[in-house]
RODO-2510 file (C-alpha; in nm, 4 decimals, decimal comma):
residues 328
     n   res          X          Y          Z
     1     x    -3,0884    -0,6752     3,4135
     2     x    -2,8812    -0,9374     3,2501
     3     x    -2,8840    -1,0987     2,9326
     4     x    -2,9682    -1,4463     3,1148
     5     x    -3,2971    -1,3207     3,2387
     6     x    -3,3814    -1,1441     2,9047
     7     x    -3,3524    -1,5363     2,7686
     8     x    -3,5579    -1,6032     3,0574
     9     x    -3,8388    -1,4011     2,9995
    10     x    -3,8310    -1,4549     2,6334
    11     x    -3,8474    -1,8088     2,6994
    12     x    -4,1740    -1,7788     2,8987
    13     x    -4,3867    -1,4699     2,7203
    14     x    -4,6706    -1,7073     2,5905
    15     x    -4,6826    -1,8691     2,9594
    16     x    -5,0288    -1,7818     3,1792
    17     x    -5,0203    -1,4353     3,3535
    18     x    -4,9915    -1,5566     3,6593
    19     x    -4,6436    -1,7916     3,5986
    20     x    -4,4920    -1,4433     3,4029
    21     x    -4,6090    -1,2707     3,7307
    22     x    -4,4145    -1,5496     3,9311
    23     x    -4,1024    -1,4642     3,7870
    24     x    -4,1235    -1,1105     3,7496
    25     x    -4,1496    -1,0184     4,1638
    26     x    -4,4891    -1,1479     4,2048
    27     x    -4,6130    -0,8250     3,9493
    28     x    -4,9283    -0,9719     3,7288
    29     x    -4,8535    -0,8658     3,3581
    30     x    -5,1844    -0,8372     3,1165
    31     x    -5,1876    -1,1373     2,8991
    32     x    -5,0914    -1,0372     2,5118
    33     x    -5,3770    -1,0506     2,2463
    34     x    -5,3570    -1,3334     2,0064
    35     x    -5,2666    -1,0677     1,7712
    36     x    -4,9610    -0,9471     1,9916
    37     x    -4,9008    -1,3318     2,0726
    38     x    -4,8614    -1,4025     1,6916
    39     x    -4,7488    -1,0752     1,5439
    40     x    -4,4511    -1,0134     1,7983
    41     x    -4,1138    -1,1323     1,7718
    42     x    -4,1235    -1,3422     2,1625
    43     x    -3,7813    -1,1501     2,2341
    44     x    -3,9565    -0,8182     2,1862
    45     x    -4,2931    -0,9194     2,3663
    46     x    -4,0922    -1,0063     2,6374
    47     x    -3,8618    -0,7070     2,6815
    48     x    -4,1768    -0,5185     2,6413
    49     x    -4,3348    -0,6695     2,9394
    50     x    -4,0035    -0,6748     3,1678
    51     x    -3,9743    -0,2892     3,0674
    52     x    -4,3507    -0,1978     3,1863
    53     x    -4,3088    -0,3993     3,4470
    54     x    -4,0910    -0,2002     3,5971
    55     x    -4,1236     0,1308     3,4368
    56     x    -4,4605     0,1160     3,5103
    57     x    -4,5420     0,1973     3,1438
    58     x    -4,8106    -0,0366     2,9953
    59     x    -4,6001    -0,2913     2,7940
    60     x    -4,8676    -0,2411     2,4874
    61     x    -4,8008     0,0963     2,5010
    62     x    -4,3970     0,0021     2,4175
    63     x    -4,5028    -0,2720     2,1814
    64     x    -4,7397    -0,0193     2,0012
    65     x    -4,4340     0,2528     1,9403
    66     x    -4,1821    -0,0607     1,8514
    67     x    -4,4847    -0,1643     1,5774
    68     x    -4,5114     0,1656     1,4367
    69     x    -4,0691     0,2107     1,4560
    70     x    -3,9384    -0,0909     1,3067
    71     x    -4,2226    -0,3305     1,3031
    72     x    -4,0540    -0,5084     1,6137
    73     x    -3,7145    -0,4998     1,4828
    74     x    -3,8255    -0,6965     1,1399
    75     x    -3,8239    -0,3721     0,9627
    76     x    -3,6456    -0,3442     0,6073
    77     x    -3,4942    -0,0232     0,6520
    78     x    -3,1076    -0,1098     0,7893
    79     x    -3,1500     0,1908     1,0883
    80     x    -3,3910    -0,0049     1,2558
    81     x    -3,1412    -0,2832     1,3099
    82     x    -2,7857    -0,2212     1,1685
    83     x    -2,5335    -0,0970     1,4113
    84     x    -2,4249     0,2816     1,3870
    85     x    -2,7078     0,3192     1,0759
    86     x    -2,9168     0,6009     1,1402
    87     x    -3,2124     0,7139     0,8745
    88     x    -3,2468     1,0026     0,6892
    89     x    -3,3953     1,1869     1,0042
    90     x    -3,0623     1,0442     1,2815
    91     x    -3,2867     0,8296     1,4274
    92     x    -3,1698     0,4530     1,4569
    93     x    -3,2030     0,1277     1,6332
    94     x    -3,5450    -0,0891     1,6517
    95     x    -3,7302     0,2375     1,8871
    96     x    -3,5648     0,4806     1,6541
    97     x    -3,3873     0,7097     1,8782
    98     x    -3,2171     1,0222     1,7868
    99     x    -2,8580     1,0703     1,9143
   100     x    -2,9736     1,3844     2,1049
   101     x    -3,2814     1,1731     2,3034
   102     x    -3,0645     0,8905     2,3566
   103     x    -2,7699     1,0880     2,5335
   104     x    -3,0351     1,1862     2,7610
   105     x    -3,2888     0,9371     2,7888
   106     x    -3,0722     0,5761     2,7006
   107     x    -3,0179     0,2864     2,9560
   108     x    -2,7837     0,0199     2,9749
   109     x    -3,0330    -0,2269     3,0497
   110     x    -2,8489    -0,5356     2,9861
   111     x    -2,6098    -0,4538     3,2110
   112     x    -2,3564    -0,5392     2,9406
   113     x    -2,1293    -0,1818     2,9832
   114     x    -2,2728    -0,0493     2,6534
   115     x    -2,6067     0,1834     2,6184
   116     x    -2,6439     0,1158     2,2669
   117     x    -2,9805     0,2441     2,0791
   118     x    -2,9358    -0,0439     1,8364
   119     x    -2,9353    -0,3003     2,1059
   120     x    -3,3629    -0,3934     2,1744
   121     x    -3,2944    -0,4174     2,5682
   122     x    -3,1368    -0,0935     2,5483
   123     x    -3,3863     0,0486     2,3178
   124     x    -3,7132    -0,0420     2,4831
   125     x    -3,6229     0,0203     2,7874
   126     x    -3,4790     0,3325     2,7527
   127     x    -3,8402     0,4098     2,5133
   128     x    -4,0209     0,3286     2,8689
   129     x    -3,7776     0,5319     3,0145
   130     x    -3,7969     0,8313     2,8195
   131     x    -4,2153     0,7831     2,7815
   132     x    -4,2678     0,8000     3,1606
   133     x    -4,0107     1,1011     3,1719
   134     x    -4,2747     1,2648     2,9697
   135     x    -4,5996     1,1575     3,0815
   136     x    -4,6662     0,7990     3,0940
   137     x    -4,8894     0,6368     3,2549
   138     x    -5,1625     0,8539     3,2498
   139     x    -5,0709     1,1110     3,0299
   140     x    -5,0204     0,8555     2,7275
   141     x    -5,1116     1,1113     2,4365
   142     x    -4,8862     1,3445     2,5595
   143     x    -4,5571     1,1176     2,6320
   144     x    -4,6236     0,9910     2,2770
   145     x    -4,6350     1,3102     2,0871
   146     x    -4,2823     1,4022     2,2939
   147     x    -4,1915     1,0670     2,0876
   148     x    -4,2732     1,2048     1,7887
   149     x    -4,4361     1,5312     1,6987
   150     x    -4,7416     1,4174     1,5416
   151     x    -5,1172     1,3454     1,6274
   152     x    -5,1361     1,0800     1,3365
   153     x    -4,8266     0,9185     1,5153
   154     x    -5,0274     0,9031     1,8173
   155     x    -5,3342     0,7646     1,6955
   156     x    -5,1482     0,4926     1,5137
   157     x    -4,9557     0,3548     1,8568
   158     x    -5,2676     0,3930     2,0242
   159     x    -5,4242     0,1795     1,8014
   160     x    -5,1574    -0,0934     1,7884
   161     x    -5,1866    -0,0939     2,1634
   162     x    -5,5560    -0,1272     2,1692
   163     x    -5,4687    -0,4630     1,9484
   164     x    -5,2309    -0,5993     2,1735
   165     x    -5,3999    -0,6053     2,4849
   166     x    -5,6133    -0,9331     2,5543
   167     x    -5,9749    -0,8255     2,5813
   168     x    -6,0572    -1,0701     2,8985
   169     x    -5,9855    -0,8334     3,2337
   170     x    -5,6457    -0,8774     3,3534
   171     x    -5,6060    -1,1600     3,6881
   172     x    -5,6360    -1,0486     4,0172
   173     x    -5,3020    -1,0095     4,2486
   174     x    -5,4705    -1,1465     4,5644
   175     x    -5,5431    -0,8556     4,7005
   176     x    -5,8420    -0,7614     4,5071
   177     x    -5,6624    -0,5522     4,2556
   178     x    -5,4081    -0,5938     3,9779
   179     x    -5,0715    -0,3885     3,9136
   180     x    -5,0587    -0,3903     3,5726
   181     x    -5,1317     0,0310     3,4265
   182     x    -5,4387     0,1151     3,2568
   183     x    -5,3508     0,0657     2,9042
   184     x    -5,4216     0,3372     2,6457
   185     x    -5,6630     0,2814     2,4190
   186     x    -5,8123     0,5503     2,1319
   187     x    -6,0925     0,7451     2,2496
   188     x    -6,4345     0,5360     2,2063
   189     x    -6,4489     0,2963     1,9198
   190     x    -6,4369    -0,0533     1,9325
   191     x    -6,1797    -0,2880     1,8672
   192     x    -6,2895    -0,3812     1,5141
   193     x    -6,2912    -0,0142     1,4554
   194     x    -5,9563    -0,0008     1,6390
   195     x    -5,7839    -0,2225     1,3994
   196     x    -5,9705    -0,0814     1,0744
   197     x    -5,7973     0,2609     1,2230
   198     x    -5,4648     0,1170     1,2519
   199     x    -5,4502    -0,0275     0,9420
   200     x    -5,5477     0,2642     0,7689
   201     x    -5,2650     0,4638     0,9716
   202     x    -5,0112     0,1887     0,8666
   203     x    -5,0923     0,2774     0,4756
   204     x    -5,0037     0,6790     0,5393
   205     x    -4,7818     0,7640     0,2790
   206     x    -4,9240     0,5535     0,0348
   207     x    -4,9755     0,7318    -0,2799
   208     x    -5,3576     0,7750    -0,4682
   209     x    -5,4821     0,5917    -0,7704
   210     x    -5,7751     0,6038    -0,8568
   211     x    -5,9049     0,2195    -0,8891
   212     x    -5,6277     0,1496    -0,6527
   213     x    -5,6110    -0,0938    -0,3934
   214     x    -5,3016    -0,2220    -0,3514
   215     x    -5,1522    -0,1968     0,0025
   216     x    -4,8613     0,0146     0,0163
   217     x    -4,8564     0,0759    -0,3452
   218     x    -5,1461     0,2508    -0,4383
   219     x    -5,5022     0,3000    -0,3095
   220     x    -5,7998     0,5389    -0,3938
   221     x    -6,0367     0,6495    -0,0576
   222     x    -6,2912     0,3274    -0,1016
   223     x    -6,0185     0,1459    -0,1473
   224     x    -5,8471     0,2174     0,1342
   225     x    -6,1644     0,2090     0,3703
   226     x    -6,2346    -0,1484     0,2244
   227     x    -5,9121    -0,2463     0,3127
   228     x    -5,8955    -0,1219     0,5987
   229     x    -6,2187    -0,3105     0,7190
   230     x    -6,1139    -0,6293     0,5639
   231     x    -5,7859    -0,6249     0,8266
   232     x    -6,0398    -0,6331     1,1138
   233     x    -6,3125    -0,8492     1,0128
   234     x    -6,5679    -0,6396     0,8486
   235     x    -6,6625    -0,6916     0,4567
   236     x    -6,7630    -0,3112     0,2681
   237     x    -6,8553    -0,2650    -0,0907
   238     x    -6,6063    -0,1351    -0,3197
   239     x    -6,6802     0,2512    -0,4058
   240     x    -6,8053     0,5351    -0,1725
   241     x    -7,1622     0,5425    -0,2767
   242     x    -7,1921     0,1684    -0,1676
   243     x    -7,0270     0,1895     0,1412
   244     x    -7,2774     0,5252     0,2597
   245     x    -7,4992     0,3401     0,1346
   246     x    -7,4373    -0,0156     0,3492
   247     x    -7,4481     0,1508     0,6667
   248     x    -7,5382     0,1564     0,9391
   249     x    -7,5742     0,5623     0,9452
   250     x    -7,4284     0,7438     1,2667
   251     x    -7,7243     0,9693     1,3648
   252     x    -7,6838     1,3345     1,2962
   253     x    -7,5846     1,5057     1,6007
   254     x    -7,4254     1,2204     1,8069
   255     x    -7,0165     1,2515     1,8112
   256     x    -6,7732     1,0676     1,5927
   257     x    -6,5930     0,7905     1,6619
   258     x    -6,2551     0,6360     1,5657
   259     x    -6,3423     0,4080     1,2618
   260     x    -6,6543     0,5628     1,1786
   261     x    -6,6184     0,6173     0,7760
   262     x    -6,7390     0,9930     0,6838
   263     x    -6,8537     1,0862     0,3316
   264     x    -6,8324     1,3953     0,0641
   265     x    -6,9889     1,5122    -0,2207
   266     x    -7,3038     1,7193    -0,3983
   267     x    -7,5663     1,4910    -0,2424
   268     x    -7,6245     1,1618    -0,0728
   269     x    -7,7199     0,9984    -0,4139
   270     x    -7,3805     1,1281    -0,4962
   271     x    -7,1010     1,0699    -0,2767
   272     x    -6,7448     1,1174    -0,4322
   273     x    -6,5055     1,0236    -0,1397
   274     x    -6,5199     0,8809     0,1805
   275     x    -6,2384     0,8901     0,4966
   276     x    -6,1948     0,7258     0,8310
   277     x    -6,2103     0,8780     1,1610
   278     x    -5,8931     0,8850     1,3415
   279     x    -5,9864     1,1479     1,5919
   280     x    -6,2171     1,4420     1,6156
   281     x    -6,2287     1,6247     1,2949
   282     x    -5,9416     1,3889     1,1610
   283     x    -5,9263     1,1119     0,9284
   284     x    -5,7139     0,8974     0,7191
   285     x    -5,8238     0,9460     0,3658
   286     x    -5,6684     0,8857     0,0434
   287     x    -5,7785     1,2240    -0,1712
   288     x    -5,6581     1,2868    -0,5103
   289     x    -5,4121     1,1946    -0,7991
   290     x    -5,0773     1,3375    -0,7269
   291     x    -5,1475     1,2774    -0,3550
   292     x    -5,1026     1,0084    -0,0607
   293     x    -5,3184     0,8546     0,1957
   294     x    -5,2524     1,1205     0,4795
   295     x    -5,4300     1,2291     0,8216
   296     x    -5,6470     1,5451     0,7917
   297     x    -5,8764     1,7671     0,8934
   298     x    -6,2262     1,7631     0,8053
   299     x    -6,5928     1,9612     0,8814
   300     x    -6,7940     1,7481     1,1413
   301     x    -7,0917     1,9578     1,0615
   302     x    -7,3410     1,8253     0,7825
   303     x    -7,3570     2,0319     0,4952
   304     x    -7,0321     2,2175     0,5369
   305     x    -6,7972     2,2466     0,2308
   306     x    -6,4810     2,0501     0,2126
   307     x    -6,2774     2,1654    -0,1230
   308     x    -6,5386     2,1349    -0,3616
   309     x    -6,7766     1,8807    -0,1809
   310     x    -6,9616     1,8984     0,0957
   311     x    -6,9376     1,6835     0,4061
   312     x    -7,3171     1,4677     0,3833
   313     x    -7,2339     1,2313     0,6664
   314     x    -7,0890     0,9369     0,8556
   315     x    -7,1360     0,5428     0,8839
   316     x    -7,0162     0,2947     1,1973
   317     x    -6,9637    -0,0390     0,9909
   318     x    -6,7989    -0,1661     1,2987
   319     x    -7,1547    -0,2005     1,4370
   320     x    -7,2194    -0,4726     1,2702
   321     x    -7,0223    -0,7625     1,1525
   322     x    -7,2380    -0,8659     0,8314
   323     x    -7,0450    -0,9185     0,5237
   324     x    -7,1630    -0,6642     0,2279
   325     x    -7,1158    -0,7028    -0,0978
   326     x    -6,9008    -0,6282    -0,3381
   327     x    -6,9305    -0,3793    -0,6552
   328     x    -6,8156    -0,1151    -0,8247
***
């Protein structure tokens, strides 16, 4: 593909569907969310749409690794955008490739003699390349952990892709169907709960203080579950207690969902920390001095111990969109 039509299609990303799918071989492409519309770099959005068009890889599925990478190229950290720096791992360019993946898996795909990982046409379209080599579409969990090793990883491009897909159905092709690929989405939860999950994911590394809530400086667990609802909408009280309190309660027995907010301690007149549901029997939670917000495990049972507390229970504030308020 040359660099003319990259300018092109960059040129035209916020156009209707149906013009992008006039000058990308008649293929509909899913509109972007406002989100992805007004979050992503229009050079990126539309490399990521010219790659899943033909890779066959959902585009949000591209867009959600490049968010997680390099933040669509705006990144800080000189790897995701300085040529020949790699990070502390030997992964560079704005898809963070390692030298090894990108020998095997890299593309020339601006045609310009030179497969270069720090190039974005190279980089996201050898990412769609080297995703569909490993699973995608349809086995989008999977391709991604090949990406990188890790559920929480997973989750959190999941999540980002959830985001950037427009929520109206995509247009019909004319013949009753479209070609765009299903795009991955976390398993059940909605897309307030969705974007409460990513930003929680996007804080992972964080360290704990307690009284914290400061992103990417310092949060403690209510914090970080207020803040986390505040990204998508949603208003919680401040500490734990208030937030099991507020509701609405997820009735024992019926299975977790991304976003839901699960709680610990001795009783339910005294809850002590609170986490949010990434996955089943995983959540973000920011747990103790000396410690940062991280993804793990927890008992799905009520009444089972966790450390010293004992799990007592889960909200879905994502069922509702009524501003609480605010204490401590």
């Amino acid at each position: 593909m040359s660099r003319l039509l990259l300018i092109a299609a960059a040129a035209i990303v916020l156009l209707p569907v149906l013009v992008i799918g006039a000058v990308t071989g008649g293929k509909a492409v899913a509109s972007p969310s406002e989100t992805a519309a007004t979050s992503i770099p229009a050079e990126f959005l539309a490399l990521y749409m010219q790659a899943g068009i033909e890779s066959g890889v959902p585009w949000q599925l591209l867009a959600g690794v490049g968010k997680v990478e390099c933040d669509h190229g705006q990144s800080p950290d000189p790897s995701c955008s300085q040529e020949g720096v790699e990070n502390k791992a030997g992964a560079g360019g704005p898809m963070q490739f390692l030298a090894s993946t990108w020998s095997a898996y890299g593309l020339d795909a601006d045609g310009d003699g030179n497969a270069d990982r720090w190039d974005p046409a190279d980089a996201i379209f050898s990412a769609a390349n080297y995703l569909r080599a490993s699973g995608a579409p349809g086995s989008d969990e999977a391709a991604l952990f090949a990406y990188n090793h890790s559920q929480a990883y997973v989750q959190q491009v999941l999540a980002w892709a959830a985001l950037y897909t427009e929520t109206s159905a995509a247009p019909d092709n004319g013949t009753g169907t479209t070609d765009t690929a299903p795009v991955p989405s976390l398993s059940g939860g909605s897309t307030v709960a969705q974007a409460a999950v990513a930003y929680a994911l996007s804080q992972l590394g964080t360290p704990y203080q307690w009284g914290g809530e400061n992103p990417g400086v310092a949060f403690d667990c209510s914090g970080l579950t207020q803040a986390a609802y505040a990204a998508a909408g949603v208003g919680l009280p401040r500490v734990a207690q208030a937030q099991y309190d507020a509701g609405p309660p997820v009735p024992a027995g019926q299975p977790l969902e991304p976003g839901d907010l699960v709680f610990f301690g001795d009783s339910t007149t005294s809850v002590d920390h609170v986490g949010i549901v990434v996955s089943a029997g995983e959540m973000v939670d920011a747990p103790y001095t000396g410690a940062v917000v991280r993804v793990e495990p927890f008992p799905t049972s009520p009444g089972a111990p966790f450390g010293q507390l004992t799990y007592l229970g889960a909200t879905r504030p994502a069922a509702t969109t009524t501003t609480a308020g605010a204490g401590r």
